[in-house]
C-alpha positions as CSV (number, residue, x, y, z in Angstrom):
1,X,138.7,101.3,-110.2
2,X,138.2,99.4,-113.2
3,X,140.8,97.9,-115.5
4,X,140.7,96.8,-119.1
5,X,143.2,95.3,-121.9
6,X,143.2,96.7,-125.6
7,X,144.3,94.1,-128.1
8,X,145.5,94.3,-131.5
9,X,144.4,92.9,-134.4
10,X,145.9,89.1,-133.6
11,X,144.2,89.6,-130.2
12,X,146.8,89.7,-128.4
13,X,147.2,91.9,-125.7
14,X,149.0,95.0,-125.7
15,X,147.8,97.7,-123.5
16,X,146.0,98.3,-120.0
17,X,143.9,100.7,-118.8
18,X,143.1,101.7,-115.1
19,X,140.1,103.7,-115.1
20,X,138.3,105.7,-112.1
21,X,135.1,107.9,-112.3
22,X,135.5,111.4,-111.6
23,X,133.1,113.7,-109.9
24,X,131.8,115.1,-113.3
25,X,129.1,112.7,-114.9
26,X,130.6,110.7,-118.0
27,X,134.3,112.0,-117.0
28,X,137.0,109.8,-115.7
29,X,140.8,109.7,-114.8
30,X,142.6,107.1,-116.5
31,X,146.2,105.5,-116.8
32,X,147.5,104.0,-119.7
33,X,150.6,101.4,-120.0
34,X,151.2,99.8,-123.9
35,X,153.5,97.1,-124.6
36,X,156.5,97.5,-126.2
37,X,156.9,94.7,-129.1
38,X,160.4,93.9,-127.9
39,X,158.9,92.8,-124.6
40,X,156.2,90.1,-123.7
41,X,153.0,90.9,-122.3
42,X,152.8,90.6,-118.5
43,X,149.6,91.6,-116.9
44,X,151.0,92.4,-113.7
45,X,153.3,94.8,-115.1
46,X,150.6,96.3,-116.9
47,X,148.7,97.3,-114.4
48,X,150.9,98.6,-112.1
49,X,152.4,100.8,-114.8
50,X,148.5,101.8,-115.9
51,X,147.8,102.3,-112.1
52,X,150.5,104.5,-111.4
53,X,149.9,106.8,-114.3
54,X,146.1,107.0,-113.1
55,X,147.3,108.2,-109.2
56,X,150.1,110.5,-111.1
57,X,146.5,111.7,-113.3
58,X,145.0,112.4,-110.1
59,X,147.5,113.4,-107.9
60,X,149.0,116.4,-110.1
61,X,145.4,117.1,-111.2
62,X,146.5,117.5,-114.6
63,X,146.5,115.1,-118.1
64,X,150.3,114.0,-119.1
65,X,152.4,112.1,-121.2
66,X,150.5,111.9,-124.5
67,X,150.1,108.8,-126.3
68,X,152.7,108.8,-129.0
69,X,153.8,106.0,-131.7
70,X,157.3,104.5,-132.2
71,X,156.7,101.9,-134.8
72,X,159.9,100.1,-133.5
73,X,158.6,99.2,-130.1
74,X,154.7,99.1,-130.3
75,X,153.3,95.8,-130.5
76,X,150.7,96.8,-133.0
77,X,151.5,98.3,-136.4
78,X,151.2,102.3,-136.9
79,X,148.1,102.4,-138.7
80,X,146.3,100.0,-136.9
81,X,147.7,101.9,-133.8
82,X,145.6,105.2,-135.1
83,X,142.4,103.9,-135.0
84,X,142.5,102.5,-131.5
85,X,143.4,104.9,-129.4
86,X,141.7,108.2,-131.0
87,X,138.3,106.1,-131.2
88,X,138.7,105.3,-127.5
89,X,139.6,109.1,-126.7
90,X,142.4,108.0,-125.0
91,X,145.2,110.7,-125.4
92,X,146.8,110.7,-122.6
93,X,148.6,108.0,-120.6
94,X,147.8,109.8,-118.3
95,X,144.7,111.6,-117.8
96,X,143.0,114.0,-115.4
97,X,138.8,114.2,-115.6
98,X,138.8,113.0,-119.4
99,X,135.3,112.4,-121.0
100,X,134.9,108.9,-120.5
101,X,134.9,106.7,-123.6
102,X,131.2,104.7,-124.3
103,X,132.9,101.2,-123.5
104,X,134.2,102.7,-119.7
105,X,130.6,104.0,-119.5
106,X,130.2,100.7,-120.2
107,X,131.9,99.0,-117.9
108,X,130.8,101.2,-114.8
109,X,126.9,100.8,-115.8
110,X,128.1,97.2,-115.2
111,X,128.7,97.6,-111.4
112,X,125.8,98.9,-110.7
């Protein structure tokens, strides 16, 4: 399992990803846990969250809980918000054998 942070434009963290390789080349099951603005970042919280939607991705066998904005709690601002996630590919916050995004590739070519 690998685990990553997206920041936002002020570089401060706001989002973790847990990420595991399916059995399909360049696929992956993935949780996602974002910040809300109203709360401060804790990395242990993060991950936990991002971990638990990944075993929920894998466990159902199914994608769930699309990614969706509320301007009011993200800690990012709505436009900035669409670029990030849709250039990742991340959908889902919680994701069942998704093609795997070229910086995960990334990061799994690292272990090798």
């Amino acid at each position: 399992m690998k685990i990553y942070y997206v920041r936002n434009t002020d570089n401060e963290k706001f989002a973790c990803v847990a990420v595991v390789k399916s059995a399909a080349p360049g696929r992956v099951h993935r949780g996602v846990s974002i910040c809300s603005i109203q709360d401060t970042f804790s990395k242990k919280i993060a991950r936990t969250i991002a971990t638990g939607r990944l075993c929920k991705a894998i466990t159902e066998g199914r994608s769930g809980r699309p990614v969706q904005m509320d301007p009011k709690k993200a800690n990012v601002a709505p436009l900035e918000f669409s670029h990030i996630f849709p250039v990742f590919g991340i959908v889902y916050k919680s994701a069942f054998d998704v093609e795997a995004t070229s910086f995960e590739l990334k990061l799994f070519d690292k272990g090798k």
